[in-house]
N, CA, C and O atoms as a Tinker XYZ file with bonds, in Angstrom:
   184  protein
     1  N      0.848000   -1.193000    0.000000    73     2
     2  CA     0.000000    0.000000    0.000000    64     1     3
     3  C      0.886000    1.247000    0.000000    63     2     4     5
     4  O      1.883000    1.296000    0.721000    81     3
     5  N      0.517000    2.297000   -0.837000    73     3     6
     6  CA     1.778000    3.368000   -0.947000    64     5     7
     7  C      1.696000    4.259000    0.014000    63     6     8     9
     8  O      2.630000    4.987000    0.351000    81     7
     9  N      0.235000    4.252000    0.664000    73     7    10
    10  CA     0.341000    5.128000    1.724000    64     9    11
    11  C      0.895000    4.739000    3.218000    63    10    12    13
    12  O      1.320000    5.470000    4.112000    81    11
    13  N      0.749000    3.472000    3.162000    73    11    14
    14  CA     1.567000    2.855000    4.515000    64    13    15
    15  C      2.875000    2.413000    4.232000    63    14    16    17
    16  O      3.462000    1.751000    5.089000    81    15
    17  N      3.542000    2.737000    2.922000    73    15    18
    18  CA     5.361000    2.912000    2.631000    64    17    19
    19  C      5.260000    4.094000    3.374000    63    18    20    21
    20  O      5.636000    4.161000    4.544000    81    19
    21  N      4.533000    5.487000    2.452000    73    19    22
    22  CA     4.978000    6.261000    2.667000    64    21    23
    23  C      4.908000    6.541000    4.182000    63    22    24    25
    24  O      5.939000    7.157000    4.454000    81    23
    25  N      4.060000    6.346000    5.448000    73    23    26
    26  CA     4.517000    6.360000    6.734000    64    25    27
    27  C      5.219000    5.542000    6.780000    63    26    28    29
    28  O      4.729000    5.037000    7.790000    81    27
    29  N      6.369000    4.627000    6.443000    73    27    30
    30  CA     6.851000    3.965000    6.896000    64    29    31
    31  C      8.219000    4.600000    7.051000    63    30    32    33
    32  O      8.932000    4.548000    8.053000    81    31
    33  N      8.463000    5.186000    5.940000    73    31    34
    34  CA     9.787000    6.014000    5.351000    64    33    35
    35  C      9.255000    7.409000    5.973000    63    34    36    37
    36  O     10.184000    8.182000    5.739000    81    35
    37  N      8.362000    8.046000    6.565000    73    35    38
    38  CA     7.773000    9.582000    7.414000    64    37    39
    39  C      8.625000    8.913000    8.835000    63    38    40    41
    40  O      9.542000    9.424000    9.478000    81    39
    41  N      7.959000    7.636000    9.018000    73    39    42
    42  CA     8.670000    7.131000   10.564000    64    41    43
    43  C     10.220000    7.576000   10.724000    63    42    44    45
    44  O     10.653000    8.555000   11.331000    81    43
    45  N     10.884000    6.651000   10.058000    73    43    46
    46  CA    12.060000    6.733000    9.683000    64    45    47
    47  C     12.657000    7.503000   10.063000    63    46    48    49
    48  O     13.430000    7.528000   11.021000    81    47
    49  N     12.297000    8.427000    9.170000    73    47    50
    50  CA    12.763000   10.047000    8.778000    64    49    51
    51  C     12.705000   10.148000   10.252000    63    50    52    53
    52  O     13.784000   10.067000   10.839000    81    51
    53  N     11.439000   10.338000   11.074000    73    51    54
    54  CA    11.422000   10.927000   12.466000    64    53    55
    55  C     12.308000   10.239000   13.424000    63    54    56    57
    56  O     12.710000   11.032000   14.276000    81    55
    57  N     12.777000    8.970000   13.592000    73    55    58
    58  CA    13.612000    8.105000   14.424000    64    57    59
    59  C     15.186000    8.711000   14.322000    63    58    60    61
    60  O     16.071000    8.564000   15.164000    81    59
    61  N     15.283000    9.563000   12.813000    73    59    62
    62  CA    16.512000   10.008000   12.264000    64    61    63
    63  C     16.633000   11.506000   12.879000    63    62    64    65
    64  O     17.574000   11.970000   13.523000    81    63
    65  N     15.891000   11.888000   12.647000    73    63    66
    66  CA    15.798000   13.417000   13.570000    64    65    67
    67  C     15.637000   13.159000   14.750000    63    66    68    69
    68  O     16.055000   14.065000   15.471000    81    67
    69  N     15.001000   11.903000   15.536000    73    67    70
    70  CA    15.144000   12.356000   17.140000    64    69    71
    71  C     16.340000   11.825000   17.388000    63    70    72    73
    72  O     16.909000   12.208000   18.410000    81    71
    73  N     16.867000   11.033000   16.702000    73    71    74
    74  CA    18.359000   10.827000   17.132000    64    73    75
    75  C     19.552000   11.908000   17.140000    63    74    76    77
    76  O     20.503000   12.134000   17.888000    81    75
    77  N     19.011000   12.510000   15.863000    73    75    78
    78  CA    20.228000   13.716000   15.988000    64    77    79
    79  C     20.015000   14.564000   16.983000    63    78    80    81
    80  O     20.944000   15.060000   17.621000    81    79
    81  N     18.436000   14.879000   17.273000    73    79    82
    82  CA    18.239000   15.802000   18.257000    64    81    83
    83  C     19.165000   14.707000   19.767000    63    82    84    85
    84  O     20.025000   15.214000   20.488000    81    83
    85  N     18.886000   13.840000   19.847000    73    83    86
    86  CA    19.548000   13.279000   21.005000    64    85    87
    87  C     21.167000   13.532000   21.313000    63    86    88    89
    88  O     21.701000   13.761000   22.399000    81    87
    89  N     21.618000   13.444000   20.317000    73    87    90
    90  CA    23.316000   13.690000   20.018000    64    89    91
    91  C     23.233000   15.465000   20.394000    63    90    92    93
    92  O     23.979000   15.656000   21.353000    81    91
    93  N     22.825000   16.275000   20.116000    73    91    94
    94  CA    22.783000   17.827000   20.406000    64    93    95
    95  C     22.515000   17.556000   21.734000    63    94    96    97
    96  O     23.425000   17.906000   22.485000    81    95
    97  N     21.505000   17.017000   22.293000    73    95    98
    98  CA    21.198000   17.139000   23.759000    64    97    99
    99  C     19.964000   18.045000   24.096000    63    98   100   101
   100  O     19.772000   18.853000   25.004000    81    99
   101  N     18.975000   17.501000   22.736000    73    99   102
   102  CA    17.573000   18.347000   22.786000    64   101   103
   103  C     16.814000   17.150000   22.725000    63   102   104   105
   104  O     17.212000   16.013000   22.469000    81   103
   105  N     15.284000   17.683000   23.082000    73   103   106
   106  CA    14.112000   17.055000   22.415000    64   105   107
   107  C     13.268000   17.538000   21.815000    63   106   108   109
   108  O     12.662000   18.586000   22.036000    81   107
   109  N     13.127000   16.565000   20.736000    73   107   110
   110  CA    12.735000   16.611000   19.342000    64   109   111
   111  C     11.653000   17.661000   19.447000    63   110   112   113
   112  O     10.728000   17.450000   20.232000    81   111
   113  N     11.673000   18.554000   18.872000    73   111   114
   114  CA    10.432000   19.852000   19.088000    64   113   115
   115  C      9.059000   19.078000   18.062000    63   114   116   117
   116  O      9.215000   18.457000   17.011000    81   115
   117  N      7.957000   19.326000   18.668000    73   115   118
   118  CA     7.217000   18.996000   18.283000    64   117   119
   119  C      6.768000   19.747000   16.657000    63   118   120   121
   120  O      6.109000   19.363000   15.691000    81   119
   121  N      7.551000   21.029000   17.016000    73   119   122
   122  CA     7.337000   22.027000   15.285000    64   121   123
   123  C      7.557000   21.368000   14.269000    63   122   124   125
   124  O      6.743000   21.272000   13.350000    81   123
   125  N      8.977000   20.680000   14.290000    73   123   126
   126  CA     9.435000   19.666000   12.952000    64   125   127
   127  C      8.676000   18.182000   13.173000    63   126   128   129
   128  O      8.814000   17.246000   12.386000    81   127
   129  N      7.964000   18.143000   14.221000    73   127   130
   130  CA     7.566000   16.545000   13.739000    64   129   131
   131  C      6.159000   17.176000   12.822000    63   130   132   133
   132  O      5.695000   16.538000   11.877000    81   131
   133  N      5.551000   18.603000   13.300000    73   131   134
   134  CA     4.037000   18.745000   12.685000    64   133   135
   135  C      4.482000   19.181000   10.781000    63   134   136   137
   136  O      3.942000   18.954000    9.698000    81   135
   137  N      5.903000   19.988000   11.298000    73   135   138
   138  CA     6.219000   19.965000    9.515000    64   137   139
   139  C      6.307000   18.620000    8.851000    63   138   140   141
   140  O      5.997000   18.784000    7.671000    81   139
   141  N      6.514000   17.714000    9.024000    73   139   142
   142  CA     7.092000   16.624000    8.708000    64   141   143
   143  C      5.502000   15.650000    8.559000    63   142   144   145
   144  O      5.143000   15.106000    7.514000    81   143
   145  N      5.155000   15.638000    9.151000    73   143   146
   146  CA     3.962000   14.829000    9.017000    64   145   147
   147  C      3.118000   16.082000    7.784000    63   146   148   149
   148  O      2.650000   15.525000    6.791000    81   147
   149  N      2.998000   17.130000    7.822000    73   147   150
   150  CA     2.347000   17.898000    6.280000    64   149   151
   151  C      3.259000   17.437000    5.567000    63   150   152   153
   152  O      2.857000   16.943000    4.514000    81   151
   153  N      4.416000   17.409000    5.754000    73   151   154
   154  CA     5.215000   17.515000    4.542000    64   153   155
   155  C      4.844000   15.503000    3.391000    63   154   156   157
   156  O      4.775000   15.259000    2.186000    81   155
   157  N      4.776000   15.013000    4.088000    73   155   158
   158  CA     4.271000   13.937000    4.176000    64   157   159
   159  C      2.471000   13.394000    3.291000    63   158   160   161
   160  O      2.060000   12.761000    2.318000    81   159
   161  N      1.875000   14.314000    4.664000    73   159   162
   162  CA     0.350000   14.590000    4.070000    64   161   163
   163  C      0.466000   15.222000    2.331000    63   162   164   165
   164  O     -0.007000   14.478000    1.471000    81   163
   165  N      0.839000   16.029000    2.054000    73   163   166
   166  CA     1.654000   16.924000    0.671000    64   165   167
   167  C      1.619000   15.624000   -0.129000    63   166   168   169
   168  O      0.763000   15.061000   -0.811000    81   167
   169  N      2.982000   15.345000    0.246000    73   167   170
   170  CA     3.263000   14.261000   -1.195000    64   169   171
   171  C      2.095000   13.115000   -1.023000    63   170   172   173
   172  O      2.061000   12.190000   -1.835000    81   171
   173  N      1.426000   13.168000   -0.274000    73   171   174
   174  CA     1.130000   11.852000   -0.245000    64   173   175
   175  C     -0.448000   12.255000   -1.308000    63   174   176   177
   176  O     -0.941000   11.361000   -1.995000    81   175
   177  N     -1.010000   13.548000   -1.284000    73   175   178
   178  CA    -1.952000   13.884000   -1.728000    64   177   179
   179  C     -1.905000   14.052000   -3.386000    63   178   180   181
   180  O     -2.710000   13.798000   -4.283000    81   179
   181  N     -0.508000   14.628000   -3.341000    73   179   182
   182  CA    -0.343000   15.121000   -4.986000    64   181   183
   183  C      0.283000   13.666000   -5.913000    63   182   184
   184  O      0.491000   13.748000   -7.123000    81   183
């Protein structure tokens, strides 16, 4: 199903950013997870 790749590879992506945020010594702001999930919603529409 292309829409449950495409969360699969949205997940991803987010496991990859909270890790880096972990290495800085932050947590993951919720701003880039809500960009990230539109950004997501976006392609997934067009």
């Amino acid at each position: 199903d292309y829409l449950f790749h495409l969360y699969e590879q949205c997940r991803e992506f987010l496991i990859q950013v909270q890790n880096l945020a972990k290495e800085r010594g932050e947590k993951c702001p919720t701003k880039v997870t809500n960009q990230v999930f539109r950004y997501a919603k976006k392609a997934g529409a067009s």
